[in-house]
C-alpha positions in Angstrom: -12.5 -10.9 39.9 -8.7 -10.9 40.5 -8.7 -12.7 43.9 -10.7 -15.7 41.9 -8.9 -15.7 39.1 -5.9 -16.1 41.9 -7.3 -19.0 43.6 -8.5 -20.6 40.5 -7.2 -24.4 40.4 -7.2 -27.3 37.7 -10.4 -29.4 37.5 -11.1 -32.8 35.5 -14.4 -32.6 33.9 -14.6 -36.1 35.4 -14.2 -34.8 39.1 -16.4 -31.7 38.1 -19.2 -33.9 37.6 -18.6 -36.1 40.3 -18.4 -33.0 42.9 -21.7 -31.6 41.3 -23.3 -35.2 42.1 -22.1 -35.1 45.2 -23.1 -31.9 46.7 -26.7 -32.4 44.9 -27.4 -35.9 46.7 -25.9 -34.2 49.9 -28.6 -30.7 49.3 -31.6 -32.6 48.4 -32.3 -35.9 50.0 -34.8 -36.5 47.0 -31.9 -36.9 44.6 -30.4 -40.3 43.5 -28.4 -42.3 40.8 -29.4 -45.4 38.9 -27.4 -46.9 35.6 -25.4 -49.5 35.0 -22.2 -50.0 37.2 -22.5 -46.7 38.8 -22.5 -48.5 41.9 -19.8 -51.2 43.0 -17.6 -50.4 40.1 -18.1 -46.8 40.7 -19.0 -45.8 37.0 -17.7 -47.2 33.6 -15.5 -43.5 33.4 -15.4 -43.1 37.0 -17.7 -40.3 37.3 -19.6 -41.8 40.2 -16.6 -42.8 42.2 -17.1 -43.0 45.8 -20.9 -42.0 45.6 -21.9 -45.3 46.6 -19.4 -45.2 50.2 -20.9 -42.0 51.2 -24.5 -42.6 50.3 -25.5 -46.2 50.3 -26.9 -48.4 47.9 -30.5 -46.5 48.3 -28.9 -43.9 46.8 -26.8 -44.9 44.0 -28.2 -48.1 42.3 -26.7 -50.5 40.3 -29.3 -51.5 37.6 -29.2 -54.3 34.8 -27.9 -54.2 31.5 -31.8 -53.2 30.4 -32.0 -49.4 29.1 -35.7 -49.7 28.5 -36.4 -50.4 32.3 -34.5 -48.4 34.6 -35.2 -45.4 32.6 -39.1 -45.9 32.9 -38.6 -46.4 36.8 -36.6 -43.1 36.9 -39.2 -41.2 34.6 -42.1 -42.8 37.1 -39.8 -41.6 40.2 -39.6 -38.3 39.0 -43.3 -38.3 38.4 -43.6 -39.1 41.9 -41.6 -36.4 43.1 -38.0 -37.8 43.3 -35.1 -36.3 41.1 -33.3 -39.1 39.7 -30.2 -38.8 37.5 -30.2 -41.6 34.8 -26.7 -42.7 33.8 -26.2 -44.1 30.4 -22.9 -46.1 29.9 -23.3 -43.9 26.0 -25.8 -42.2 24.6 -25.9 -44.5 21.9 -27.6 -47.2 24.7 -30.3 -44.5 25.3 -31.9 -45.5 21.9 -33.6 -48.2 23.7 -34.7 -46.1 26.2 -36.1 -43.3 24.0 -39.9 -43.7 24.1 -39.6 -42.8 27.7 -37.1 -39.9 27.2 -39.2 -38.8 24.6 -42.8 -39.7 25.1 -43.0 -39.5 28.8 -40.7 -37.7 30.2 -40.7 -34.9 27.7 -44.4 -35.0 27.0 -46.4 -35.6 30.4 -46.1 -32.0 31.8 -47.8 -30.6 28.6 -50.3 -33.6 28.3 -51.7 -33.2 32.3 -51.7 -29.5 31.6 -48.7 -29.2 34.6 -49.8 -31.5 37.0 -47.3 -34.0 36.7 -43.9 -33.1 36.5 -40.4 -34.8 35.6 -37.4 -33.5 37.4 -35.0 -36.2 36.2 -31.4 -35.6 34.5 -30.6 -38.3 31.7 -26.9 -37.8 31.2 -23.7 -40.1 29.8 -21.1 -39.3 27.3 -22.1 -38.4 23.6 -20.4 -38.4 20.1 -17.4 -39.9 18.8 -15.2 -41.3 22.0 -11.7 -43.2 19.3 -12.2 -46.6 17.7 -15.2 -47.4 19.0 -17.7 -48.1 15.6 -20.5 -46.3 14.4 -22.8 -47.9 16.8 -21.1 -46.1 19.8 -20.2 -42.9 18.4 -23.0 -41.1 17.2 -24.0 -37.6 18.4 -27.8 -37.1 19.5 -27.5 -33.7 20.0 -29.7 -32.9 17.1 -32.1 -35.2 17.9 -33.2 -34.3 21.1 -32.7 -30.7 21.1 -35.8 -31.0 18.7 -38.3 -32.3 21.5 -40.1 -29.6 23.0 -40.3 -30.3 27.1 -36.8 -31.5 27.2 -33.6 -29.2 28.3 -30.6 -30.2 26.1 -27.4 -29.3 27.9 -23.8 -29.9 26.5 -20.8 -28.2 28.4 -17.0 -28.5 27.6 -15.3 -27.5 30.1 -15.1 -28.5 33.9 -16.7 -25.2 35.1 -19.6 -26.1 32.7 -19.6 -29.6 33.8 -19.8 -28.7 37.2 -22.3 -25.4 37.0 -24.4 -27.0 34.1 -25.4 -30.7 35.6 -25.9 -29.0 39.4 -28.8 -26.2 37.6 -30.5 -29.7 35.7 -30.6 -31.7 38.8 -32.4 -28.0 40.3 -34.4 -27.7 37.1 -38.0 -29.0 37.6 -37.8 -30.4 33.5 -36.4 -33.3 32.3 -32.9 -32.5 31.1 -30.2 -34.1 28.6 -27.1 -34.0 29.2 -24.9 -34.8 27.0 -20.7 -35.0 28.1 -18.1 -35.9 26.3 -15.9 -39.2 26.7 -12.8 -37.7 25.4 -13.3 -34.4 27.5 -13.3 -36.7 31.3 -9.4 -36.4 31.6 -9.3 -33.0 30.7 -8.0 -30.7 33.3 -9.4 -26.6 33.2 -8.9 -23.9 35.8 -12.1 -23.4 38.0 -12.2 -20.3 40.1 -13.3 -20.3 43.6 -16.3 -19.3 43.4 -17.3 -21.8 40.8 -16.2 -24.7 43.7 -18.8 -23.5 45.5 -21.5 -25.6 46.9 -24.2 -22.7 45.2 -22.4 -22.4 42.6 -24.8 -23.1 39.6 -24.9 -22.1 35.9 -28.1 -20.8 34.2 -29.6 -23.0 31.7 -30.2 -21.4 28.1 -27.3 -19.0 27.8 -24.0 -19.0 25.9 -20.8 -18.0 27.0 -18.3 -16.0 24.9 -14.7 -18.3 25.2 -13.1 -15.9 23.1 -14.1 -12.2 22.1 -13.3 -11.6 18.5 -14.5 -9.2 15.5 -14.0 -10.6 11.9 -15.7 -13.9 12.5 -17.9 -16.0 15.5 -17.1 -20.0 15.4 -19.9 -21.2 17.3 -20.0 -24.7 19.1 -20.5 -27.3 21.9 -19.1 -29.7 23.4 -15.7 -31.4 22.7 -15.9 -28.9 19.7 -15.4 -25.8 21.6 -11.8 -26.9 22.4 -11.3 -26.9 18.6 -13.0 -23.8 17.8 -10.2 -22.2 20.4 -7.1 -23.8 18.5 -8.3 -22.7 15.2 -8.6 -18.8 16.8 -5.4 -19.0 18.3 -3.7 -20.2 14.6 -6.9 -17.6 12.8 -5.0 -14.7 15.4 -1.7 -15.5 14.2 -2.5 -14.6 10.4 -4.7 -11.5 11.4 -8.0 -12.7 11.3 -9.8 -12.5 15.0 -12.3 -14.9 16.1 -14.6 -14.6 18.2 -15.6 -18.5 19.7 -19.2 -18.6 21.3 -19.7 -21.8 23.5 -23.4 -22.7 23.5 -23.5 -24.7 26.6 -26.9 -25.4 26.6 -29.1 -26.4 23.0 -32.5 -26.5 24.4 -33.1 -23.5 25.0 -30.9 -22.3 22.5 -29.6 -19.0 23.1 -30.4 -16.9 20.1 -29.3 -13.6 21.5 -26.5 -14.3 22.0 -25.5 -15.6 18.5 -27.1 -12.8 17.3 -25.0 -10.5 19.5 -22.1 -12.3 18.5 -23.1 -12.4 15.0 -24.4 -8.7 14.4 -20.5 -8.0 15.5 -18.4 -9.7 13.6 -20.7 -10.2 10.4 -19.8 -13.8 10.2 -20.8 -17.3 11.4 -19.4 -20.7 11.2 -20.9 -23.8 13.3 -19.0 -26.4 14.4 -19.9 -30.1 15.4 -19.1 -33.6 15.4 -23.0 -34.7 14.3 -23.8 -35.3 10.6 -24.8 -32.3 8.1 -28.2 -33.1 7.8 -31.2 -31.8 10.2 -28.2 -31.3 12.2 -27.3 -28.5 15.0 -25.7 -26.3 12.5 -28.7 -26.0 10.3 -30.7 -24.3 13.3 -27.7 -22.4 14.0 -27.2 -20.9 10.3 -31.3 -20.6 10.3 -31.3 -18.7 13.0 -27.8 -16.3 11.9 -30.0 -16.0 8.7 -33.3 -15.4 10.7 -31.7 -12.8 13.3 -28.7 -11.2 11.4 -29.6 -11.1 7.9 -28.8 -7.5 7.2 -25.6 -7.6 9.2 -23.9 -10.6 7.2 -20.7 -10.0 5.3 -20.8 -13.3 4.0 -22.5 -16.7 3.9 -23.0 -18.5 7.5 -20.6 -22.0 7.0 -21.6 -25.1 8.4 -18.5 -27.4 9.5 -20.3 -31.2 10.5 -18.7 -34.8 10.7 -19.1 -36.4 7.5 -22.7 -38.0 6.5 -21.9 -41.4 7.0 -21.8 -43.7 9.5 -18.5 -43.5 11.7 -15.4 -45.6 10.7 -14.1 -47.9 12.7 -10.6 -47.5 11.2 -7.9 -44.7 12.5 -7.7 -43.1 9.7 -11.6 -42.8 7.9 -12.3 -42.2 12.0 -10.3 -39.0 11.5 -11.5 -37.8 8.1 -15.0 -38.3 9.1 -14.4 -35.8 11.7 -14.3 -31.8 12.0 -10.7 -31.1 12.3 -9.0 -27.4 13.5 -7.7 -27.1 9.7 -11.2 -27.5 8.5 -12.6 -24.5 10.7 -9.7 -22.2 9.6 -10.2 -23.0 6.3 -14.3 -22.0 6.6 -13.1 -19.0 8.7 -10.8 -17.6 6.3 -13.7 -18.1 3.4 -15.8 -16.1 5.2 -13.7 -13.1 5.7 -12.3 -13.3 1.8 -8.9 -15.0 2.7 -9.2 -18.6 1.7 
Protein backbone atom coordinates (compact mmCIF):
# COMPACT_ATOMS: atom_id res chain seq x y z
CA UNK A 1 0.00 0.00 0.00
CA UNK A 2 2.96 2.30 0.68
CA UNK A 3 4.91 1.67 -2.57
CA UNK A 4 1.49 2.82 -4.46
CA UNK A 5 0.63 5.40 -2.56
CA UNK A 6 4.55 6.44 -3.54
CA UNK A 7 4.10 6.13 -7.12
CA UNK A 8 0.74 7.65 -7.10
CA UNK A 9 0.52 10.66 -9.78
CA UNK A 10 -2.10 13.46 -10.64
CA UNK A 11 -4.86 12.42 -13.18
CA UNK A 12 -7.59 14.72 -14.99
CA UNK A 13 -10.82 13.02 -14.85
CA UNK A 14 -10.86 14.05 -18.54
CA UNK A 15 -7.58 11.89 -19.34
CA UNK A 16 -8.95 9.17 -16.90
CA UNK A 17 -11.73 8.58 -19.09
CA UNK A 18 -9.96 8.85 -22.16
CA UNK A 19 -7.23 6.22 -20.98
CA UNK A 20 -10.19 3.89 -19.91
CA UNK A 21 -11.60 4.30 -23.57
CA UNK A 22 -8.60 3.66 -24.83
CA UNK A 23 -7.42 0.53 -23.36
CA UNK A 24 -11.15 -0.87 -23.71
CA UNK A 25 -11.21 -0.38 -27.73
CA UNK A 26 -7.56 -1.74 -27.60
CA UNK A 27 -8.92 -5.25 -25.13
CA UNK A 28 -12.00 -5.90 -27.06
CA UNK A 29 -12.07 -5.34 -30.74
CA UNK A 30 -16.02 -5.39 -30.29
CA UNK A 31 -15.92 -2.02 -28.63
CA UNK A 32 -16.62 1.37 -30.36
CA UNK A 33 -17.67 5.11 -30.00
CA UNK A 34 -20.41 6.99 -31.78
CA UNK A 35 -21.80 10.69 -30.69
CA UNK A 36 -21.57 13.80 -32.00
CA UNK A 37 -18.03 15.34 -32.72
CA UNK A 38 -16.24 12.56 -30.97
CA UNK A 39 -14.44 12.05 -34.05
CA UNK A 40 -12.60 14.90 -36.13
CA UNK A 41 -13.02 17.36 -33.35
CA UNK A 42 -11.96 14.82 -30.90
CA UNK A 43 -14.99 15.43 -28.39
CA UNK A 44 -16.85 18.65 -27.37
CA UNK A 45 -14.62 18.31 -23.66
CA UNK A 46 -11.95 16.45 -25.30
CA UNK A 47 -12.51 13.24 -23.74
CA UNK A 48 -12.14 11.28 -26.96
CA UNK A 49 -8.98 13.05 -28.03
CA UNK A 50 -6.76 11.10 -30.26
CA UNK A 51 -9.23 7.99 -30.29
CA UNK A 52 -9.98 8.55 -33.85
CA UNK A 53 -5.79 8.60 -34.93
CA UNK A 54 -5.24 5.29 -33.32
CA UNK A 55 -8.44 3.53 -34.23
CA UNK A 56 -9.96 4.80 -37.38
CA UNK A 57 -13.16 6.07 -38.33
CA UNK A 58 -14.79 2.36 -37.94
CA UNK A 59 -14.12 2.82 -34.57
CA UNK A 60 -14.95 6.16 -33.42
CA UNK A 61 -17.93 7.67 -35.46
CA UNK A 62 -18.90 10.90 -35.96
CA UNK A 63 -22.77 10.89 -36.01
CA UNK A 64 -25.41 13.80 -36.70
CA UNK A 65 -26.82 16.18 -34.59
CA UNK A 66 -29.94 13.40 -34.20
CA UNK A 67 -30.09 11.90 -30.52
CA UNK A 68 -32.97 9.74 -31.46
CA UNK A 69 -30.96 7.85 -34.20
CA UNK A 70 -27.53 7.02 -33.30
CA UNK A 71 -28.73 5.84 -29.98
CA UNK A 72 -31.16 3.25 -31.57
CA UNK A 73 -28.26 2.04 -33.84
CA UNK A 74 -25.99 1.60 -30.73
CA UNK A 75 -28.87 -0.16 -28.66
CA UNK A 76 -29.45 -2.55 -32.09
CA UNK A 77 -25.41 -3.01 -32.11
CA UNK A 78 -25.31 -4.04 -28.70
CA UNK A 79 -28.25 -6.35 -29.44
CA UNK A 80 -26.12 -7.83 -31.96
CA UNK A 81 -23.30 -8.40 -29.94
CA UNK A 82 -21.08 -5.26 -30.19
CA UNK A 83 -20.38 -2.93 -27.02
CA UNK A 84 -20.90 0.54 -28.11
CA UNK A 85 -20.30 3.53 -25.85
CA UNK A 86 -22.84 6.29 -26.73
CA UNK A 87 -21.55 9.84 -26.18
CA UNK A 88 -23.97 12.54 -25.34
CA UNK A 89 -22.64 16.15 -25.87
CA UNK A 90 -25.17 16.51 -22.21
CA UNK A 91 -27.30 14.51 -20.69
CA UNK A 92 -29.92 16.99 -21.17
CA UNK A 93 -29.73 15.81 -25.29
CA UNK A 94 -30.40 12.27 -24.11
CA UNK A 95 -34.06 13.24 -23.51
CA UNK A 96 -34.63 12.65 -27.16
CA UNK A 97 -33.08 9.54 -27.02
CA UNK A 98 -34.85 8.14 -23.97
CA UNK A 99 -37.35 5.62 -25.30
CA UNK A 100 -34.44 3.65 -26.48
CA UNK A 101 -32.42 4.04 -23.16
CA UNK A 102 -35.43 3.25 -21.40
CA UNK A 103 -37.68 0.98 -23.42
CA UNK A 104 -35.13 -1.03 -25.24
CA UNK A 105 -32.16 -0.99 -23.95
CA UNK A 106 -33.22 -1.37 -20.36
CA UNK A 107 -36.14 -3.58 -20.99
CA UNK A 108 -35.24 -6.21 -23.85
CA UNK A 109 -33.17 -8.59 -21.56
CA UNK A 110 -36.19 -9.06 -19.22
CA UNK A 111 -38.84 -9.02 -22.05
CA UNK A 112 -36.85 -12.07 -24.25
CA UNK A 113 -36.37 -13.79 -20.92
CA UNK A 114 -32.26 -13.26 -21.44
CA UNK A 115 -31.86 -13.89 -24.88
CA UNK A 116 -30.99 -10.66 -26.10
CA UNK A 117 -28.66 -8.74 -24.35
CA UNK A 118 -27.42 -4.90 -24.37
CA UNK A 119 -23.82 -4.38 -23.45
CA UNK A 120 -23.70 -0.61 -24.37
CA UNK A 121 -22.42 2.39 -22.10
CA UNK A 122 -24.58 5.73 -22.52
CA UNK A 123 -22.31 8.28 -20.96
CA UNK A 124 -21.79 12.46 -21.21
CA UNK A 125 -21.61 15.01 -18.52
CA UNK A 126 -24.71 15.55 -16.09
CA UNK A 127 -26.06 18.37 -13.81
CA UNK A 128 -25.30 21.85 -13.58
CA UNK A 129 -21.98 22.76 -15.83
CA UNK A 130 -22.01 27.46 -14.97
CA UNK A 131 -24.38 29.64 -17.03
CA UNK A 132 -25.64 27.37 -19.19
CA UNK A 133 -29.83 27.63 -18.55
CA UNK A 134 -32.08 25.21 -17.22
CA UNK A 135 -32.34 23.37 -20.42
CA UNK A 136 -28.64 22.18 -20.09
CA UNK A 137 -28.21 21.75 -16.50
CA UNK A 138 -30.46 19.40 -15.19
CA UNK A 139 -29.39 16.24 -13.20
CA UNK A 140 -31.07 12.78 -14.44
CA UNK A 141 -29.64 10.93 -11.89
CA UNK A 142 -32.99 10.32 -10.28
CA UNK A 143 -34.54 9.50 -13.18
CA UNK A 144 -32.78 6.76 -14.34
CA UNK A 145 -31.53 5.19 -11.32
CA UNK A 146 -35.42 4.24 -11.10
CA UNK A 147 -35.41 1.85 -14.30
CA UNK A 148 -34.88 -1.50 -13.45
CA UNK A 149 -32.24 -3.27 -16.18
CA UNK A 150 -30.21 -0.17 -16.29
CA UNK A 151 -26.73 0.36 -14.21
CA UNK A 152 -26.47 4.05 -13.06
CA UNK A 153 -22.89 4.94 -12.43
CA UNK A 154 -21.62 8.49 -11.25
CA UNK A 155 -17.92 8.78 -10.08
CA UNK A 156 -16.03 11.94 -8.91
CA UNK A 157 -12.87 11.49 -8.99
CA UNK A 158 -10.26 10.30 -11.72
CA UNK A 159 -9.66 6.91 -10.15
CA UNK A 160 -13.55 6.45 -10.29
CA UNK A 161 -13.68 7.80 -13.76
CA UNK A 162 -11.16 5.55 -14.82
CA UNK A 163 -12.11 2.18 -12.76
CA UNK A 164 -15.94 2.91 -13.10
CA UNK A 165 -16.45 3.46 -17.12
CA UNK A 166 -13.69 0.42 -17.83
CA UNK A 167 -16.19 -2.31 -15.40
CA UNK A 168 -19.55 -0.64 -17.70
CA UNK A 169 -17.84 -1.14 -20.97
CA UNK A 170 -17.13 -5.02 -19.23
CA UNK A 171 -20.60 -5.19 -17.84
CA UNK A 172 -22.96 -7.30 -20.08
CA UNK A 173 -26.09 -4.45 -19.06
CA UNK A 174 -26.69 -1.30 -20.38
CA UNK A 175 -25.05 1.31 -18.10
CA UNK A 176 -25.43 5.22 -17.39
CA UNK A 177 -22.89 7.02 -16.82
CA UNK A 178 -23.18 10.05 -15.73
CA UNK A 179 -19.75 12.54 -15.36
CA UNK A 180 -19.50 15.80 -14.46
CA UNK A 181 -18.64 18.88 -16.82
CA UNK A 182 -17.06 20.87 -14.03
CA UNK A 183 -15.14 17.75 -12.63
CA UNK A 184 -12.97 17.16 -16.50
CA UNK A 185 -10.09 19.67 -15.43
CA UNK A 186 -9.83 18.34 -12.18
CA UNK A 187 -6.52 16.78 -11.32
CA UNK A 188 -6.52 13.69 -8.37
CA UNK A 189 -3.73 11.32 -7.38
CA UNK A 190 -4.18 7.81 -8.99
CA UNK A 191 -1.97 5.12 -7.59
CA UNK A 192 -0.18 2.69 -9.77
CA UNK A 193 -2.10 0.17 -9.61
CA UNK A 194 -5.20 1.91 -10.53
CA UNK A 195 -3.12 2.92 -14.14
CA UNK A 196 -3.30 -0.42 -14.83
CA UNK A 197 -4.60 -1.85 -17.94
CA UNK A 198 -6.89 -4.54 -15.37
CA UNK A 199 -7.47 -2.17 -13.35
CA UNK A 200 -11.34 -2.02 -12.88
CA UNK A 201 -13.74 -0.92 -10.15
CA UNK A 202 -16.73 -3.06 -9.06
CA UNK A 203 -20.07 -1.80 -9.92
CA UNK A 204 -22.63 -1.39 -6.88
CA UNK A 205 -20.32 -0.42 -4.06
CA UNK A 206 -19.51 2.82 -2.14
CA UNK A 207 -16.33 3.94 -1.11
CA UNK A 208 -15.66 5.67 2.28
CA UNK A 209 -13.70 9.28 1.22
CA UNK A 210 -13.48 10.10 4.72
CA UNK A 211 -13.94 7.87 7.94
CA UNK A 212 -15.86 9.86 10.52
CA UNK A 213 -18.09 9.08 13.73
CA UNK A 214 -20.72 11.83 14.64
CA UNK A 215 -22.20 12.18 11.16
CA UNK A 216 -22.05 10.29 7.34
CA UNK A 217 -22.61 13.10 4.42
CA UNK A 218 -23.46 10.89 1.64
CA UNK A 219 -23.08 11.86 -2.11
CA UNK A 220 -22.05 11.51 -5.86
CA UNK A 221 -20.64 13.11 -8.17
CA UNK A 222 -19.31 16.70 -8.30
CA UNK A 223 -21.03 16.66 -4.77
CA UNK A 224 -18.55 14.47 -3.17
CA UNK A 225 -15.86 17.18 -3.55
CA UNK A 226 -18.26 19.38 -1.36
CA UNK A 227 -19.13 16.82 1.09
CA UNK A 228 -15.04 16.74 1.76
CA UNK A 229 -14.77 20.65 2.31
CA UNK A 230 -17.60 20.80 4.65
CA UNK A 231 -15.70 17.78 6.81
CA UNK A 232 -12.63 19.39 6.73
CA UNK A 233 -14.35 22.95 8.11
CA UNK A 234 -17.08 20.21 10.35
CA UNK A 235 -13.25 18.80 11.78
CA UNK A 236 -12.18 22.05 12.69
CA UNK A 237 -15.14 22.78 15.23
CA UNK A 238 -15.18 19.14 16.59
CA UNK A 239 -17.66 17.54 14.78
CA UNK A 240 -16.27 14.39 12.56
CA UNK A 241 -17.65 13.38 9.35
CA UNK A 242 -17.62 10.63 7.88
CA UNK A 243 -18.17 11.30 3.70
CA UNK A 244 -19.47 8.05 1.82
CA UNK A 245 -19.00 8.42 -2.04
CA UNK A 246 -21.72 6.28 -3.76
CA UNK A 247 -20.09 5.88 -6.98
CA UNK A 248 -22.52 3.84 -8.45
CA UNK A 249 -26.78 4.50 -7.91
CA UNK A 250 -28.01 1.55 -9.70
CA UNK A 251 -27.33 -0.81 -7.69
CA UNK A 252 -27.31 1.25 -4.90
CA UNK A 253 -25.13 0.15 -2.15
CA UNK A 254 -27.32 -0.17 0.95
CA UNK A 255 -24.76 -1.75 3.17
CA UNK A 256 -22.73 0.29 3.03
CA UNK A 257 -24.88 3.36 4.05
CA UNK A 258 -26.11 1.28 6.61
CA UNK A 259 -22.62 0.51 7.84
CA UNK A 260 -21.85 4.03 7.67
CA UNK A 261 -25.03 5.02 9.16
CA UNK A 262 -25.32 2.41 12.14
CA UNK A 263 -21.84 4.20 13.16
CA UNK A 264 -22.24 7.52 13.27
CA UNK A 265 -26.09 7.60 13.99
CA UNK A 266 -26.55 10.26 11.42
CA UNK A 267 -27.24 10.93 7.67
CA UNK A 268 -27.29 13.85 5.45
CA UNK A 269 -27.56 13.39 1.44
CA UNK A 270 -26.14 15.67 -0.80
CA UNK A 271 -27.00 16.52 -4.56
CA UNK A 272 -27.29 18.92 -7.17
CA UNK A 273 -30.91 17.32 -8.43
CA UNK A 274 -34.23 18.82 -7.26
CA UNK A 275 -35.93 17.65 -3.74
CA UNK A 276 -38.65 15.86 -5.13
CA UNK A 277 -38.53 11.96 -6.05
CA UNK A 278 -35.00 12.82 -5.95
CA UNK A 279 -31.79 10.63 -5.01
CA UNK A 280 -31.91 11.81 -1.42
CA UNK A 281 -35.43 10.50 -0.79
CA UNK A 282 -34.22 6.83 -1.57
CA UNK A 283 -31.20 7.58 0.37
CA UNK A 284 -33.16 8.84 3.68
CA UNK A 285 -35.79 5.80 2.85
CA UNK A 286 -33.43 3.54 2.98
CA UNK A 287 -31.25 5.19 6.43
CA UNK A 288 -34.86 5.05 7.72
CA UNK A 289 -35.57 1.41 6.38
CA UNK A 290 -31.94 -0.02 7.49
CA UNK A 291 -30.97 2.12 10.54
CA UNK A 292 -34.00 3.06 12.22
CA UNK A 293 -33.07 2.05 15.72
CA UNK A 294 -29.54 3.39 15.40
CA UNK A 295 -30.60 7.11 14.54
CA UNK A 296 -29.63 9.93 16.86
CA UNK A 297 -31.49 12.24 14.84
CA UNK A 298 -33.48 12.94 11.69
CA UNK A 299 -31.73 11.89 8.27
CA UNK A 300 -31.40 15.60 6.31
CA UNK A 301 -31.79 15.95 2.83
CA UNK A 302 -29.56 18.80 1.07
CA UNK A 303 -31.00 19.11 -2.90
CA UNK A 304 -30.70 22.05 -5.49
CA UNK A 305 -33.62 24.15 -5.24
CA UNK A 306 -37.04 22.92 -6.94
CA UNK A 307 -37.02 25.11 -9.77
CA UNK A 308 -35.77 25.19 -12.95
CA UNK A 309 -31.97 26.40 -13.06
CA UNK A 310 -31.18 30.20 -13.41
CA UNK A 311 -29.48 31.37 -15.98
CA UNK A 312 -28.11 34.35 -13.94
CA UNK A 313 -24.72 34.07 -11.64
CA UNK A 314 -26.15 34.75 -8.78
CA UNK A 315 -29.96 32.66 -8.70
CA UNK A 316 -27.36 29.92 -10.47
CA UNK A 317 -25.59 29.81 -7.17
CA UNK A 318 -28.47 30.00 -4.67
CA UNK A 319 -30.18 27.28 -6.55
CA UNK A 320 -27.32 25.14 -5.73
CA UNK A 321 -26.10 22.95 -2.59
CA UNK A 322 -23.35 24.97 -1.24
CA UNK A 323 -20.45 23.65 1.54
CA UNK A 324 -22.17 26.12 4.08
CA UNK A 325 -25.43 24.51 3.52
CA UNK A 326 -24.08 20.85 4.36
CA UNK A 327 -22.35 22.21 7.66
CA UNK A 328 -25.23 23.86 8.58
CA UNK A 329 -27.46 20.25 8.09
CA UNK A 330 -24.45 18.56 9.78
CA UNK A 331 -24.25 20.52 12.73
CA UNK A 332 -28.40 20.15 13.16
CA UNK A 333 -28.07 16.73 13.23
CA UNK A 334 -25.47 16.36 15.92
CA UNK A 335 -27.36 19.27 18.21
CA UNK A 336 -24.90 22.13 17.29
CA UNK A 337 -26.79 24.33 14.82
Amino acid sequence: AAAAAAAASDLTVRDALNSALAEEMERDEAVFIMGEEVGAYHGAYKITRGLIDRFGEKRVQDTPITEAGFTGIGVGAAMHGLKPVVEFMTWNFAMQAIDHIVNSAAKTNYMSAGQIGCPIVFRGPNGAAAGVGAQHSQCFAAWYMSVPGLKVVAPYSAEDARGLLKASIRDPNPVVFLENEMLYGESFPVSAEAMGADFELPLGRAKVERAGTDVTLISFSKMVGACLKAAEALAAEGISAEVLNLRTLRPLDRASIAASVRKTGRAVSVEEGWPHAGVGAELVATCVEECFDYLDAPPERITGVDVPMPYAENLERDALPQVADIIAAAKRTVGKA
